[in-house]
N, C-alpha and C positions, 0 to 999 in steps of 0.2 A: 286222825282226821277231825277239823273241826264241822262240827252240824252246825249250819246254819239255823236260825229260829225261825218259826211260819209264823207267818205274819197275813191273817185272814181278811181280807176286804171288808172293811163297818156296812153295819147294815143302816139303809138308808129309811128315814122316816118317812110316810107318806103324808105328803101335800094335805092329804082331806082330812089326816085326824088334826084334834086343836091342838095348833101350835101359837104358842103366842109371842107378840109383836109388842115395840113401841113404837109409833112414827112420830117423830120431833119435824121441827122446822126447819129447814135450810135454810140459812143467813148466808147475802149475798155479801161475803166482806173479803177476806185474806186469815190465814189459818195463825192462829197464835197461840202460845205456853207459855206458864208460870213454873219453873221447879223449883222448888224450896226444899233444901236438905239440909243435914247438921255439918254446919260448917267446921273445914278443917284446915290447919295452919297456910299450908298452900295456897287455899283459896282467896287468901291476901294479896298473892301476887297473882291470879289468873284473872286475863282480859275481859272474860266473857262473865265473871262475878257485876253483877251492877250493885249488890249491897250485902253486905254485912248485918244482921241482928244480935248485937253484942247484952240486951237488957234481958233476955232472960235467960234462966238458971242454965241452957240449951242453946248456946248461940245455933243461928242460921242465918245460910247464905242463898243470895236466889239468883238465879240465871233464867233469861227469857228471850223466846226464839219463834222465830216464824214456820214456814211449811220444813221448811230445808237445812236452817241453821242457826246459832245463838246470834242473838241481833244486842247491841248495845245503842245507846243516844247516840255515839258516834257515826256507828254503820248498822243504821236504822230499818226496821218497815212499815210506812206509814204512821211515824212518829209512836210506833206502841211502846218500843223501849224508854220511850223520853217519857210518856205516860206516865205510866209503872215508876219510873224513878221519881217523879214527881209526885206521886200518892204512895209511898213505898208502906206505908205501916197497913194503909186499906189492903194492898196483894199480902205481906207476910201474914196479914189475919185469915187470908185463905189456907195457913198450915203447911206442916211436912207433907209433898208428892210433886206431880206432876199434873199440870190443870191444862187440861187443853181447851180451847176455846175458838171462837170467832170474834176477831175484830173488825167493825161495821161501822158504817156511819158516816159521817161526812168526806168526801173527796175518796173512798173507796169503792169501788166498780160502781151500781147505780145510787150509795147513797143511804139510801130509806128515804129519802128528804130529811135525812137527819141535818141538826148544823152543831152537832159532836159527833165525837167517836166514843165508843164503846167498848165492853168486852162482855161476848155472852159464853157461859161454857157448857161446854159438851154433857159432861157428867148427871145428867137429869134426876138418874137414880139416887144421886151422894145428895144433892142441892135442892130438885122440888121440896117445897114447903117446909123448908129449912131457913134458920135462920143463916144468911151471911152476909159481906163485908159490903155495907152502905157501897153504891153506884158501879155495883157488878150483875147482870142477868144470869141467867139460863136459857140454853133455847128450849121453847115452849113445846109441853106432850099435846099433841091434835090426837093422839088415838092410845091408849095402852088395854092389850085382851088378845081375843082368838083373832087369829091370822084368818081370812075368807075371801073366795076370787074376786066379790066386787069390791072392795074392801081401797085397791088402792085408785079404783077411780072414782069412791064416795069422797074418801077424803081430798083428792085433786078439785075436784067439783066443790066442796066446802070451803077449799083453801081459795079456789080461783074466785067464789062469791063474794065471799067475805073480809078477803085480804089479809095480810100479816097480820098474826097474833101479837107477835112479839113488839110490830111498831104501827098500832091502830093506825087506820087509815091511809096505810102503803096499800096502794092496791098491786101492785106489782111481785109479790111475792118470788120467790124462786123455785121452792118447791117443797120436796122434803125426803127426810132420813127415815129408812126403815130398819130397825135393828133387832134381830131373832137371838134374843138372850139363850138358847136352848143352843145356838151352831159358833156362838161372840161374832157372827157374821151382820154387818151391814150392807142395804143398797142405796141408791140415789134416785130422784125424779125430779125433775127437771121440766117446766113449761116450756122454754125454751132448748132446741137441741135433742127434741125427745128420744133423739136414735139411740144418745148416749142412756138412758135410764137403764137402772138393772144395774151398772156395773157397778162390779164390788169394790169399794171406799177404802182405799188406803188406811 
C-alpha cells in the first residue's frame, strides 16, 4: 500500500508582530516587459524576436509584451513595441531577464499630463538608487518598514495631498502597491473603485 505524505496546514503569522512592507506607486498606464535572453539560432526566424544583439561576446535577443502577449511594431500596444525598437541599445542595457514595467504617459488611460510616454519598472528593489539605462523610471517607494493598521490610510492621505511622486504635479494619482516581501504577496488601492482595494495583483 502506498502512504500518502501529511502535509500539516502553515502556520499563520500574526498581523500585530512587525511585518514588513514596501508600498510603491500605482501608475495609471497599460502593463509592459522587456525579456532579454541569450539568443538562440531559431530566434532569427521567430516573429515575436524584435532584435537581435550580435556585438557582444554573448549575443542576445529581446522580446516585448503587454499584460497578455508579445506585442511587436506591427501588432502594437500603445506604440511601446515601436518604442523599444526605436531606443533598442537603451532597453538591452537593462541586461539578461524579464523587466516588467508600466507604460504611461501620453494618450494612455488619464495621461499624467504627460506629452510622452514612458516606461517605469516594477522592480524597485533591483533599480532604486541604482544606476540605469538614460530615460527609463522606477515606480517610486512612498513607504518601505513595519507593516501597522493606520499605515495605509497615512499613506492614501499623503499620496492624495501631495500628488504623484513619480510625475510632480499630477494631482490625480491612482493609488498604490503594497507588497509583503515575507508571503511574495501584493495588494492594490485604488482612490477610485475603492471596493476593489485589497485584491490580490496578478
Amino acid at each position: 500500500m502506498t502512504r500518502i505524505p501529511f502535509e500539516p496546514w502553515p502556520k499563520i503569522p500574526r498581523v500585530n508582530k512587525a511585518m514588513g512592507c514596501v508600498i510603491t506607486e500605482k501608475i495609471d498606464g497599460t502593463n509592459a516587459q522587456v525579456h532579454i535572453s541569450r539568443s538562440e539560432e531559431s530566434d532569427k526566424d521567430d516573429p515575436d524576436v524584435i532584435a537581435i544583439q550580435e556585438d557582444d561576446s554573448i549575443p542576445l535577443s529581446m522580446r516585448v509584451g503587454s499584460r497578455s502577449r508579445w506585442i511587436t511594431p506591427e501588432s502594437d500596444n500603445y506604440s511601446f513595441a515601436r518604442s523599444v525598437k526605436e531606443k533598442i541599445d537603451t532597453y538591452f542595457a537593462l541586461g539578461e531577464g524579464t523587466h516588467f514595467g508600466e507604460w504611461y504617459g501620453l494618450g494612455i488611460q488619464h495621461g499624467h499630463g504627460m506629452k510622452e510616454k514612458r516606461l517605469a519598472l516594477f522592480n524597485n528593489f533591483r533599480w532604486d538608487n541604482v544606476s540605469r539605462p538614460e530615460g527609463i523610471d522606477v515606480v517610486p517607494t512612498l513607504y518601505r518598514g513595519d507593516y501597522y493598521p493606520e499605515l495605509i490610510n497615512d499613506v492614501a492621505t499623503k499620496l492624495k495631498n501631495e500628488g504623484s511622486v513619480l510625475v510632480p504635479g499630477w494631482m490625480k494619482p491612482e493609488g498604490f502597491i503594497v507588497y509583503f516581501p515575507e508571503f511574495r504577496k501584493s495588494a492594490k488601492w485604488t482612490f477610485e473603485a475603492q471596493e476593489g482595494k485589497w485584491k490580490e495583483t496578478v
